[in-house]
ROVEX-724279 format. One record per residue: residue number from 0; residue in three letters; chain; x, y, z of N, C-alpha, C in turn. Coordinates in steps of 0.05 Angstrom, whole numbers, plus 5000, padded with zeros to 4 digits. Example, Ala and Ser with C-alpha at 12.3 -4.5 7.8 and 13.67 -1.06 7.14 Angstrom:
2
SITE pos code unit   nu   nv   nw  cau  cav  caw   cu   cv   cw
SITE   0  ALA    A 5264 4886 5156 5246 4910 5156 5264 4934 5156
SITE   1  SER    A 5257 4955 5142 5273 4979 5143 5258 5001 5157
This chain:
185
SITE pos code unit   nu   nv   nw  cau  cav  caw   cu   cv   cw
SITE   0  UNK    A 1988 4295 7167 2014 4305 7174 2015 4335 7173
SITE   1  UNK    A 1999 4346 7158 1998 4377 7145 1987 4394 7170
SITE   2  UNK    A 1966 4374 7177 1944 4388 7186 1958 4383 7223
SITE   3  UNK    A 1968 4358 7224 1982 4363 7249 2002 4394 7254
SITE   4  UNK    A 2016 4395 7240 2040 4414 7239 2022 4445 7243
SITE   5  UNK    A 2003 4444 7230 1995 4468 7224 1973 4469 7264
SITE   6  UNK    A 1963 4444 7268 1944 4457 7288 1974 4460 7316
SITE   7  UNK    A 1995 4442 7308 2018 4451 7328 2019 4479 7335
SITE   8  UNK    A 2027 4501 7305 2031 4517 7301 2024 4536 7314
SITE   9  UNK    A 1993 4533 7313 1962 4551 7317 1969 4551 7357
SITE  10  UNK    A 1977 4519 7367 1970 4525 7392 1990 4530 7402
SITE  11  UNK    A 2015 4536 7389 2047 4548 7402 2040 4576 7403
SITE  12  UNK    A 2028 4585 7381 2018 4614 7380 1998 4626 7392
SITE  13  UNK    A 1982 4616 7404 1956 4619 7427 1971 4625 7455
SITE  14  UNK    A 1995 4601 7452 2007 4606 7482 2025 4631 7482
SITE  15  UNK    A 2041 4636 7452 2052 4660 7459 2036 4682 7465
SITE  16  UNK    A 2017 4690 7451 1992 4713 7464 1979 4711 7487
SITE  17  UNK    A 1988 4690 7495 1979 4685 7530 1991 4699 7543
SITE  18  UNK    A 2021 4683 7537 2032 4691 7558 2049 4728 7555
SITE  19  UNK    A 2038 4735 7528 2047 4762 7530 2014 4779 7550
SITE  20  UNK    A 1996 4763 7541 1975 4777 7567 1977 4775 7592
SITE  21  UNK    A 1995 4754 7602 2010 4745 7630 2036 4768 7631
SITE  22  UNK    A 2039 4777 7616 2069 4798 7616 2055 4833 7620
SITE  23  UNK    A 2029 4830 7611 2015 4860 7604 2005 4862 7634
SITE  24  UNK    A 1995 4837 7647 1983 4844 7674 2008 4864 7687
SITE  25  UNK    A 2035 4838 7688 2041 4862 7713 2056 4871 7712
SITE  26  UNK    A 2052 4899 7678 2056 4931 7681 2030 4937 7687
SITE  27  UNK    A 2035 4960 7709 2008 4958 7728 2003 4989 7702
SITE  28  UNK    A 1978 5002 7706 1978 5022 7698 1965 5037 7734
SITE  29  UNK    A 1948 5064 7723 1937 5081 7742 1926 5066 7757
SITE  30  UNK    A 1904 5044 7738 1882 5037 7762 1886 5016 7777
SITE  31  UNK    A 1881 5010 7799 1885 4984 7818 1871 4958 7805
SITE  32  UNK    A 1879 4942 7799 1874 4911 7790 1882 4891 7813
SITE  33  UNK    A 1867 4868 7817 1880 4854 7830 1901 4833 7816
SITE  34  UNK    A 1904 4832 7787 1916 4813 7781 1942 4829 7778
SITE  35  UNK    A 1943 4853 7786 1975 4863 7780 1992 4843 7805
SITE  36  UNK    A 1987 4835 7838 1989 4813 7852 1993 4791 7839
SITE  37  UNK    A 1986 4788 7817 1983 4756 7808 2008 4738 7820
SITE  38  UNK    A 2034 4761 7807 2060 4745 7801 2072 4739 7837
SITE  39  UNK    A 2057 4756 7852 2071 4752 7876 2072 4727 7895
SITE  40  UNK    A 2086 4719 7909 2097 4689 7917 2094 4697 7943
SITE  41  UNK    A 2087 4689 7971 2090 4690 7999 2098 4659 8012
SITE  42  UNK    A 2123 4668 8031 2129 4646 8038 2110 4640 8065
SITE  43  UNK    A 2094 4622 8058 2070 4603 8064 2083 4576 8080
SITE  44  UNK    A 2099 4589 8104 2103 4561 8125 2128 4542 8105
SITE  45  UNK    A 2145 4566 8094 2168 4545 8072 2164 4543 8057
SITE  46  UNK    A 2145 4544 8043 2136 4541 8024 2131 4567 8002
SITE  47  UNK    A 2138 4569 7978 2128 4593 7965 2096 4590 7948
SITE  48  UNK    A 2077 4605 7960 2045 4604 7954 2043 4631 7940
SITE  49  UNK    A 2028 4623 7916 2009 4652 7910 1997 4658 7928
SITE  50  UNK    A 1997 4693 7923 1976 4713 7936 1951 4703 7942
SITE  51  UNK    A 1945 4693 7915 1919 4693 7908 1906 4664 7926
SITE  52  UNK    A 1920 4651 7937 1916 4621 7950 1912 4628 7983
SITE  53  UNK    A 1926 4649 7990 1939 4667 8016 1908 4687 8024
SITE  54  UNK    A 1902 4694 8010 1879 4723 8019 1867 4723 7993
SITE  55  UNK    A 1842 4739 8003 1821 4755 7986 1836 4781 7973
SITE  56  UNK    A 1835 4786 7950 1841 4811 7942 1816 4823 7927
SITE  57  UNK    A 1816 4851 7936 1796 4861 7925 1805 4895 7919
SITE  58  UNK    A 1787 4908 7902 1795 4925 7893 1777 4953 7906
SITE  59  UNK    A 1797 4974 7915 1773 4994 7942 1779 5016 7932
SITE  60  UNK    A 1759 5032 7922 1765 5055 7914 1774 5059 7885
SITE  61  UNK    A 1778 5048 7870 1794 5045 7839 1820 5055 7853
SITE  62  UNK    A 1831 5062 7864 1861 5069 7863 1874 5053 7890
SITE  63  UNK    A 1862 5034 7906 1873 5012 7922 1873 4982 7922
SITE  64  UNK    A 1883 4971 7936 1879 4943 7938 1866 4944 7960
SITE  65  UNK    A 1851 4909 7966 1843 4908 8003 1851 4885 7995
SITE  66  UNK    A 1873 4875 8009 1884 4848 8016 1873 4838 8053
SITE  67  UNK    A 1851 4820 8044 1843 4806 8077 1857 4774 8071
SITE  68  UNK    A 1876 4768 8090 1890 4743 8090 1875 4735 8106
SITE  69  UNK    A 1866 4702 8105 1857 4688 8112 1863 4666 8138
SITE  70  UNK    A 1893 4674 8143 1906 4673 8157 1922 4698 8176
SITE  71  UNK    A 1908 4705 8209 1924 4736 8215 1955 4737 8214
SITE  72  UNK    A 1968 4714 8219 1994 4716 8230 2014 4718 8195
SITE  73  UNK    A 1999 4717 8171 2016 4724 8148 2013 4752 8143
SITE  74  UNK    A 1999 4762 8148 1997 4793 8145 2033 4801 8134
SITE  75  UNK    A 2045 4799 8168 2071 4803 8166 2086 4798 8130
SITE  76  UNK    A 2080 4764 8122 2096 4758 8099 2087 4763 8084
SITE  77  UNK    A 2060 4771 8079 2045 4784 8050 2060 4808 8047
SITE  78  UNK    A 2064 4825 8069 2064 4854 8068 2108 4856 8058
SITE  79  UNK    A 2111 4829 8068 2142 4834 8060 2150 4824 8034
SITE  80  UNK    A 2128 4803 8019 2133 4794 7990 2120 4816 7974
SITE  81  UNK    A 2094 4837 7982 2095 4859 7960 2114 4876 7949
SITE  82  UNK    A 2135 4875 7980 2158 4898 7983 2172 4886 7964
SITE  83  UNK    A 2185 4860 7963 2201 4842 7948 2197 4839 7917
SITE  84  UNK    A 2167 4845 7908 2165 4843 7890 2170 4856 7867
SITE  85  UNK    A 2186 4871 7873 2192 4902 7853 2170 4911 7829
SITE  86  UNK    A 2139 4913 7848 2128 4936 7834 2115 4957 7840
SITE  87  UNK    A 2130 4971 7852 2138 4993 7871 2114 5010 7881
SITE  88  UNK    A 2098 4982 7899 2079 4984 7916 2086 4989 7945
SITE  89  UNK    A 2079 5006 7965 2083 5008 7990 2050 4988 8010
SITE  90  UNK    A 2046 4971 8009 2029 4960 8028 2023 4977 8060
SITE  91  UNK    A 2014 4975 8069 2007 4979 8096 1985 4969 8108
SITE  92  UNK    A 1989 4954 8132 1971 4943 8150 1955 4943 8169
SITE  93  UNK    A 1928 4952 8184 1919 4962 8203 1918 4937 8215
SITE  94  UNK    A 1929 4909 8223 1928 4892 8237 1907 4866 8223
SITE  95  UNK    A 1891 4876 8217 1872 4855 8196 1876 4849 8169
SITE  96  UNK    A 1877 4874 8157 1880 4873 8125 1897 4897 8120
SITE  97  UNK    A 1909 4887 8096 1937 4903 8087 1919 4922 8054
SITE  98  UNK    A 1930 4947 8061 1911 4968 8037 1940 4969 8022
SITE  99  UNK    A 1935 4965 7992 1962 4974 7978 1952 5000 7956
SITE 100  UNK    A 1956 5021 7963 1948 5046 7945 1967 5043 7924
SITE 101  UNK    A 1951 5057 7903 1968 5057 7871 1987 5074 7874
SITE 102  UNK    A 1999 5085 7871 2011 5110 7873 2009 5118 7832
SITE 103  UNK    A 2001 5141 7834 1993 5156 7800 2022 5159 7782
SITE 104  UNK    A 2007 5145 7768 2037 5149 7742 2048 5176 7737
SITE 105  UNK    A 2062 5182 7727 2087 5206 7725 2081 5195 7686
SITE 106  UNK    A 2095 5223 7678 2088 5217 7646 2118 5211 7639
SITE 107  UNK    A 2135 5206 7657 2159 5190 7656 2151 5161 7660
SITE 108  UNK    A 2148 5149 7681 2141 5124 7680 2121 5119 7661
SITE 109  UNK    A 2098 5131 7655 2077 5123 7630 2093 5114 7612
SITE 110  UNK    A 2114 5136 7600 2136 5134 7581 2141 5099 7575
SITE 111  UNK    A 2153 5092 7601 2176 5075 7613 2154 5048 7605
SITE 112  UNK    A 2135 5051 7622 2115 5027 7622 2103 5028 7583
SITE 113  UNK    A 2108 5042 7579 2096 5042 7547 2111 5025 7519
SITE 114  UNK    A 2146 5039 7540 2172 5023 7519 2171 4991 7531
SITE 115  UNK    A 2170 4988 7561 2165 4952 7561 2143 4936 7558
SITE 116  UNK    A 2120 4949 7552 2090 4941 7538 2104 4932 7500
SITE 117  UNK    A 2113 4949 7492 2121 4952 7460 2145 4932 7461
SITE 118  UNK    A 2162 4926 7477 2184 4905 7479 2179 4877 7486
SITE 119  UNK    A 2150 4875 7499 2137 4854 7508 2126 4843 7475
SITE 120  UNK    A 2110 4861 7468 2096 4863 7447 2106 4849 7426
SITE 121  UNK    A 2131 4862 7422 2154 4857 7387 2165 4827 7402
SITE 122  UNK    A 2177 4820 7432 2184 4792 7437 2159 4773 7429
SITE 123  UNK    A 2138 4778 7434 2117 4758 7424 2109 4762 7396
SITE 124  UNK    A 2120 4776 7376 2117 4781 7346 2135 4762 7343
SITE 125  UNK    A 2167 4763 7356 2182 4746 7338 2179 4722 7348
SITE 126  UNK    A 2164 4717 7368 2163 4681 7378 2138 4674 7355
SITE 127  UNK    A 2122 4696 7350 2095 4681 7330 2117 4667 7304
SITE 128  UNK    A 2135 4693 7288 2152 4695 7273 2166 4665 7263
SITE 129  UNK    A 2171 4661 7291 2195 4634 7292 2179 4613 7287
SITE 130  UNK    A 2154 4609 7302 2133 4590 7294 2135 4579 7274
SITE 131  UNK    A 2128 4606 7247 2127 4607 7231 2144 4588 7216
SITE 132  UNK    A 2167 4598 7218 2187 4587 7209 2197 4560 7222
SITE 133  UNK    A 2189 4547 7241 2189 4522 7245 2171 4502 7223
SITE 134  UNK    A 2147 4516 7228 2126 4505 7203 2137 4504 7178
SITE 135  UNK    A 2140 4516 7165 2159 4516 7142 2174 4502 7136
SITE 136  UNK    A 2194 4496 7159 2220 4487 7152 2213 4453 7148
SITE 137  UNK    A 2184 4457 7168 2172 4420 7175 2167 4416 7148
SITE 138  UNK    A 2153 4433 7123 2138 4426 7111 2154 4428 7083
SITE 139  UNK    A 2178 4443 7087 2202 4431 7060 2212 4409 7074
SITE 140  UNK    A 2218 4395 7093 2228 4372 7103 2208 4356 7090
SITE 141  UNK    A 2184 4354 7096 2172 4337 7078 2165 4335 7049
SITE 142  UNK    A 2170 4355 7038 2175 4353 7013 2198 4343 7009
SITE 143  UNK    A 2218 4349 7017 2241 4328 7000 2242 4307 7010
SITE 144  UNK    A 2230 4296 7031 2229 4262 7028 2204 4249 7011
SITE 145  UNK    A 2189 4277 6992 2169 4262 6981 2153 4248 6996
SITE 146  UNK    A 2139 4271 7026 2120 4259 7041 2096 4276 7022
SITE 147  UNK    A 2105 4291 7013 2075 4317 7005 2087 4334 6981
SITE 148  UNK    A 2064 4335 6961 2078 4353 6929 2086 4381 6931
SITE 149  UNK    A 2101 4391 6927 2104 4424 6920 2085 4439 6926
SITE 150  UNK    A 2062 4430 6913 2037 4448 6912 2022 4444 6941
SITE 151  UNK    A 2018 4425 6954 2012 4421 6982 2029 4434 7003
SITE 152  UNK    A 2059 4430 6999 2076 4451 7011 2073 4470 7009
SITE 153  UNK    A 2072 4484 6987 2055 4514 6984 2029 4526 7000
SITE 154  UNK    A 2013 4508 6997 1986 4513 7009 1981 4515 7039
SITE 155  UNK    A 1999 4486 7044 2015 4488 7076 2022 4518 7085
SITE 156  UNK    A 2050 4520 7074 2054 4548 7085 2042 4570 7082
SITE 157  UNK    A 2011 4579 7058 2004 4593 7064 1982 4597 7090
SITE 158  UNK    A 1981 4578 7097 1958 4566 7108 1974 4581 7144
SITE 159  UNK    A 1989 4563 7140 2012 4571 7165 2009 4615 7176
SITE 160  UNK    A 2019 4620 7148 2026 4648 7138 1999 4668 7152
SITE 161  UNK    A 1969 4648 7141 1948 4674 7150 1950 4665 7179
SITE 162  UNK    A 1953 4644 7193 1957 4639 7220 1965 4661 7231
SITE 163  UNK    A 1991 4672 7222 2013 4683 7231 2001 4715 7226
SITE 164  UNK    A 1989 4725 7210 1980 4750 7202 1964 4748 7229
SITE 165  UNK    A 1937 4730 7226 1913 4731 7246 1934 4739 7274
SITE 166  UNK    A 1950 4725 7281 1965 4727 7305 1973 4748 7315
SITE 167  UNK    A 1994 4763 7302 2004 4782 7299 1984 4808 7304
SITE 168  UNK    A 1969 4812 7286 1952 4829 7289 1935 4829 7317
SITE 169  UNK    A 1924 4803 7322 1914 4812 7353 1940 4808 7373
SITE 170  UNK    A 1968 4811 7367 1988 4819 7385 1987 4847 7382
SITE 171  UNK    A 1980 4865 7366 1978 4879 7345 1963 4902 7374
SITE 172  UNK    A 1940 4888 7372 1913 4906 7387 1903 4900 7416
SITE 173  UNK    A 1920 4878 7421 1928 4867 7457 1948 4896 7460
SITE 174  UNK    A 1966 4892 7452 1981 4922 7456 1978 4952 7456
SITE 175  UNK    A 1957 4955 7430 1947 4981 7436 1923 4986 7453
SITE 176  UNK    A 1912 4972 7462 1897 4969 7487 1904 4977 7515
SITE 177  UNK    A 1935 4961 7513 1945 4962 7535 1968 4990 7537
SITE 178  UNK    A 1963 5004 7507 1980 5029 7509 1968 5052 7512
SITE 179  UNK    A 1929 5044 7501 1909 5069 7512 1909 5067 7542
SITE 180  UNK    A 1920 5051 7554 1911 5042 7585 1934 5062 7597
SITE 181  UNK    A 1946 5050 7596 1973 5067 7599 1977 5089 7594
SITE 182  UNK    A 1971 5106 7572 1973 5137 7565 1938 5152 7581
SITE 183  UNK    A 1925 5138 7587 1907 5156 7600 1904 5162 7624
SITE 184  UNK    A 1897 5192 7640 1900 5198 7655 1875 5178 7672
């Protein structure tokens, strides 16, 4: 029962650090990535398709994209879901493949991208947080129906506790990673 709760715990908290590394992709920094695209959607014949299902993306120059669609006649909708996607990419197309240049951070936007990196960051501190405290709350529930002694409840939640440290901390250094990224020219 203990050991259920606790590996729950472990893999609620794996997914929050996921998906705060799914939140870090797309603040883009200076250099061109192709997964900053990840989040983008093209309507694919009615349908909404990832980029990534749509064309090749590749990375030209460190400071561009080369988007070759695999299809000529989407060019058009690739080039209008980048626009749509508010991350204030200008695409352009020579008829084959669409080039999306980075355009260079400003030490205002660095700023900007730095405060929603740190807001990303502290939202996935307090989802580890709450974990926490679900675990807990499982494991005085079972103590007072006298599923498990005091002292096992104890052990439980410390157990829970270094989870939550280990966690934290590499939310900790996912972030300053992604804040040396961001502050360098």
């Amino acid at each position: 029962m203990i050991n259920e709760i606790i590996t729950d715990a472990e893999e609620r908290m794996q997914k929050s650090v996921a998906s705060l590394e799914e939140a870090f992709k797309k603040i883009r920094t200076g250099r061109a990535h192709p997964s900053i695209l990840d989040s983008v959607m093209v309507s694919y014949y009615g349908t909404d398709t990832p980029l990534s299902q749509l064309a090749n993306v590749n990375v030209e120059e460190g400071r561009s994209l080369l988007i070759s669609p695999w299809e000529k006649p989407m060019i058009s909708e690739i080039e209008k879901a980048i626009m749509k996607s508010n991350l204030g990419l200008n695409p352009s197309n020579n008829g084959d493949t669409i080039r999306v240049p980075m355009p260079p951070l400003t030490e205002e936007t660095r700023k900007e991208y730095t405060k929603q990196a740190k807001q990303e960051a502290e939202n996935c501190r307090v989802a580890i947080r709450n974990i926490r405290r679900d675990g807990n709350s499982d494991f005085k529930d079972l103590e007072k129906e006298k599923e498990i002694s005091e002292d096992e409840q104890r052990k439980a939640e410390d157990q829970v506790q270094k989870l939550t440290d280990k966690y934290i901390a590499l939310v900790d250094s996912t972030y300053q990673h992604k804040e040396t990224d961001l502050l360098s020219i």
